[in-house]
C-alpha positions as CSV (number, residue, x, y, z in Angstrom):
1,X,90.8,74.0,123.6
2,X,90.3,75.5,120.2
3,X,92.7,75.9,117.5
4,X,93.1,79.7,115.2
5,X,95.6,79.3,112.8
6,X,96.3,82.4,110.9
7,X,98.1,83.0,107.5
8,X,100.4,85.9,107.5
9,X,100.6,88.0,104.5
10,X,97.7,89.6,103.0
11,X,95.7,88.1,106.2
12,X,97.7,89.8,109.1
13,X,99.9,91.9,107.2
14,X,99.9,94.2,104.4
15,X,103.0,93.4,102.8
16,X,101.9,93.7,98.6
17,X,104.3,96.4,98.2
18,X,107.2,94.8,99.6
19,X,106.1,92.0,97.6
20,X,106.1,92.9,94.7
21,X,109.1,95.1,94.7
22,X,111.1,92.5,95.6
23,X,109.6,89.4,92.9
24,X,110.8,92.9,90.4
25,X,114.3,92.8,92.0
26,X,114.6,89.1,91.6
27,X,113.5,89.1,88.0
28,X,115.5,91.8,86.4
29,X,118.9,90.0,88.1
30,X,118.4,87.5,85.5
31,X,117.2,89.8,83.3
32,X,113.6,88.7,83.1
33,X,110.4,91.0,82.6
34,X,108.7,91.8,85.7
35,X,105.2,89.7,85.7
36,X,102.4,92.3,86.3
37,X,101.3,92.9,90.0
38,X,97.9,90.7,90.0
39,X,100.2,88.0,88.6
40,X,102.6,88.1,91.4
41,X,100.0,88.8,94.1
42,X,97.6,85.5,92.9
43,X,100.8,83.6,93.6
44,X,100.7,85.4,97.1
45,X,100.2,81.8,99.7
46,X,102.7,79.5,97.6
47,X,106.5,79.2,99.5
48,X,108.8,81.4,97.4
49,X,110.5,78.2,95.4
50,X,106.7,77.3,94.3
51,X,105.7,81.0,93.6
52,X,108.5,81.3,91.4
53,X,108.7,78.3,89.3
54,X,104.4,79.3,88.9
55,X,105.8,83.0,87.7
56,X,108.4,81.9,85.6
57,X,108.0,78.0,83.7
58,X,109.7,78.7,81.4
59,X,113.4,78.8,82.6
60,X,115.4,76.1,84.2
61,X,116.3,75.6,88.2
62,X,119.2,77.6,88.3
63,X,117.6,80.6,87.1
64,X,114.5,80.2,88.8
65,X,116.8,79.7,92.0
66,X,118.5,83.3,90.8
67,X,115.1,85.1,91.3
68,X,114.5,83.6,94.8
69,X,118.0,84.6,95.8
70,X,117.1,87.9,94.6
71,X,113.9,88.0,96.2
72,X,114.7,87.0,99.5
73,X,117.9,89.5,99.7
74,X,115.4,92.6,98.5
75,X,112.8,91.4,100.9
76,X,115.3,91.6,103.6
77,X,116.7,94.6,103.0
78,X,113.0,96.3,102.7
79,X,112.0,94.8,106.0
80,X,114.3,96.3,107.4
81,X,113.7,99.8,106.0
82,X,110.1,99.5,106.5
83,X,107.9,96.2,108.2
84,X,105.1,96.1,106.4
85,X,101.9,96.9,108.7
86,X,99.3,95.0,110.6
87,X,95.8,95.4,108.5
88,X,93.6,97.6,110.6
89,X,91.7,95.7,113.3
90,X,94.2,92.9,113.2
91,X,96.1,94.0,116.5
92,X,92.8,94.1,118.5
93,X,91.7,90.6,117.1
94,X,94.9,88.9,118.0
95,X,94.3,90.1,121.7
96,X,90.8,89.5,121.9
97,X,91.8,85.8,120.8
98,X,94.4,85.5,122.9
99,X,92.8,86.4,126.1
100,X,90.8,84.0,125.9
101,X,91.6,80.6,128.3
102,X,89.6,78.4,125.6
103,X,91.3,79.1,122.1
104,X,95.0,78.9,121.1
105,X,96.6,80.7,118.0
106,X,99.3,79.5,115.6
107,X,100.6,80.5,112.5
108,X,100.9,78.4,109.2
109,X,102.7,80.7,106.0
110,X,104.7,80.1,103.3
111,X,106.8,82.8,104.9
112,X,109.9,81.6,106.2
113,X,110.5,81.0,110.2
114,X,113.0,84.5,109.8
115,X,110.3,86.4,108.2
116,X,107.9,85.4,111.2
117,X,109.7,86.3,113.4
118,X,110.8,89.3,112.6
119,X,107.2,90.0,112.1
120,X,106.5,89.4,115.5
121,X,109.3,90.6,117.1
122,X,108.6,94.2,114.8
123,X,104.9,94.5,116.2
124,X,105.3,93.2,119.6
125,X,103.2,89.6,118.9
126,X,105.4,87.8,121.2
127,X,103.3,85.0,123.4
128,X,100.5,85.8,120.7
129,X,101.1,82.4,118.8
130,X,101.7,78.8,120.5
131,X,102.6,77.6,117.3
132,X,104.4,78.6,114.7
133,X,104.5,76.3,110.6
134,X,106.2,77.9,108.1
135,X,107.9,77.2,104.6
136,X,111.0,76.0,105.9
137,X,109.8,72.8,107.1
138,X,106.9,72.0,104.9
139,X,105.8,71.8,100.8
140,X,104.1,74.5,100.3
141,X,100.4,75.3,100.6
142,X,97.7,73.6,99.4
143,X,99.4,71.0,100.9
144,X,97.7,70.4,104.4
145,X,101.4,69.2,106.1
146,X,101.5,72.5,108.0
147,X,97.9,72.8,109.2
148,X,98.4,69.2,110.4
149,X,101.2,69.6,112.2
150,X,100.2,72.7,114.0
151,X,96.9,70.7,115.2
152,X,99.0,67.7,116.2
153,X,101.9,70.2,118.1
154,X,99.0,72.2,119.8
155,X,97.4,68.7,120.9
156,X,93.9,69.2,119.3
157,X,92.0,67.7,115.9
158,X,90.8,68.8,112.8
159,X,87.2,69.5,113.9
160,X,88.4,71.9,116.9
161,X,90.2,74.1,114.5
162,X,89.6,77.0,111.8
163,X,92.5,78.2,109.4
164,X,91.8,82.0,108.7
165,X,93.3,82.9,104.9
166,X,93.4,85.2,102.4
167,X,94.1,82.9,99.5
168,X,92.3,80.4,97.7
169,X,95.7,77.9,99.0
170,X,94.2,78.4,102.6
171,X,91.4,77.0,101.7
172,X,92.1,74.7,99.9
173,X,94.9,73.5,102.5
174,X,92.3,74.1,105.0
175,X,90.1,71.5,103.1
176,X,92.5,69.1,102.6
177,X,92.9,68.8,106.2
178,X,89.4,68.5,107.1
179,X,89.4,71.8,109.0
180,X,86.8,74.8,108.2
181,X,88.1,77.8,106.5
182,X,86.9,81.2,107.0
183,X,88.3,83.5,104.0
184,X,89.2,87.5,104.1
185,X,88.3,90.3,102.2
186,X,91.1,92.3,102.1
187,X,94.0,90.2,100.6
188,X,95.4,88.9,97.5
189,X,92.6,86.4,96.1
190,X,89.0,87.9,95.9
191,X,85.9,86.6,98.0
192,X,84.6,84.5,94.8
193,X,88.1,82.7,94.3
194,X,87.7,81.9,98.1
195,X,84.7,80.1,98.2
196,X,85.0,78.6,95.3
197,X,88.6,77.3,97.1
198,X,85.9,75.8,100.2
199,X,85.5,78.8,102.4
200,X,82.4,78.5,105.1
201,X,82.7,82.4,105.4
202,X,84.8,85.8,103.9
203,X,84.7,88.7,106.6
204,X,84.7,92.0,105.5
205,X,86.9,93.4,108.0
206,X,88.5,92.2,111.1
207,X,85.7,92.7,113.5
208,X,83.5,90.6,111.9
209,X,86.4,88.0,111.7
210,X,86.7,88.2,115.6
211,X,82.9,87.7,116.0
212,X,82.2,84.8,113.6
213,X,85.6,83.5,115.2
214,X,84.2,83.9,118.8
215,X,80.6,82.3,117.7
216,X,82.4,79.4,115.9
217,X,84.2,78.9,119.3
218,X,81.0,78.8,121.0
């Protein structure tokens, strides 16, 4: 058996908007200026704690702690107004993966376990992913912790799997754990940043992902 493990947002999902709205709603409860949007989506792959402490320095815990509270409660509330969407393609690639009796697929985000599921319970992706890593139990990403463990839970090794990212955190995570990376497109880091990060490939769109996938798995 082969390993897929997928990031979530801005590889899966298009959830910018949301985002960003909600780093805006944690920042002005403590009364900070709102860092621009390519500033907040660069930090797009960290766990929230991390992304944070990257957007704002310059302030101690406490307040830094104040902008995830306020984050997390905005993002909530949005989710529930509005799931962000699957990118276009991604629905068909999941199930193309899936069906097949050689390859299992996991998922390793610096969402939290909540936010993934409701993610898959809001597009039906239930019995999509064997495995599930997220920020609740792990440092954040580039740290490899998460891609290990979802290889060690699933049963295989680093040279059976491929983490598919957005960022330049996948890949570099994805190096760190001796596993290939292929990059995408169409999320927060560009296709420069993610080869420079260690990515073998950056697919365009998502059926070129499910066919370098498929000839990766052989």
């Amino acid at each position: 058996m082969k390993l897929v493990v997928f990031d979530v947002d801005g590889t899966l999902v298009d959830s910018q908007h949301l985002i960003c709205a909600s780093m805006g709603r944690g920042f002005d409860l403590v009364g900070l200026e709102t860092p621009d949007r390519p500033r907040i989506l660069s930090c797009v792959g960290l766990s929230l704690d991390r992304a944070v402490a990257e957007l704002a320095p310059d302030v101690d815990d406490a307040v830094q702690r104040r902008i995830v509270a306020g984050y997390r409660s905005a993002f909530s509330f949005g989710r529930i107004v509005e799931q962000p969407p699957l990118y276009p393609g991604a629905r068909d690639c999941l199930d193309q993966l899936s069906a097949r009796d050689d390859l299992l697929l996991a998922v390793a985000t610096g969402k939290s376990r909540r936010g993934v599921n409701s993610m898959i319970e809001a597009h039906g992706l239930a019995g999509i992913f064997v495995n599930l890593q997220t920020a609740d139990d792990h440092p954040s990403k580039p740290d490899p912790a998460m891609l290990r463990a979802a290889i060690f839970e699933t049963g295989g090794d680093a040279s059976s799997s491929v983490m598919i990212g957005d960022t330049g955190y996948d890949m570099q995570m994805a190096g760190a754990a001796g596993v290939v990376g292929f990059g995408v497109a169409w999320g927060y880091h560009d296709a420069a940043t993610l080869r420079e990060a260690g990515a073998a490939l950056v697919a365009p769109d998502f059926p070129t992902l499910t066919r370098e996938i498929e000839r990766w798995a052989g």
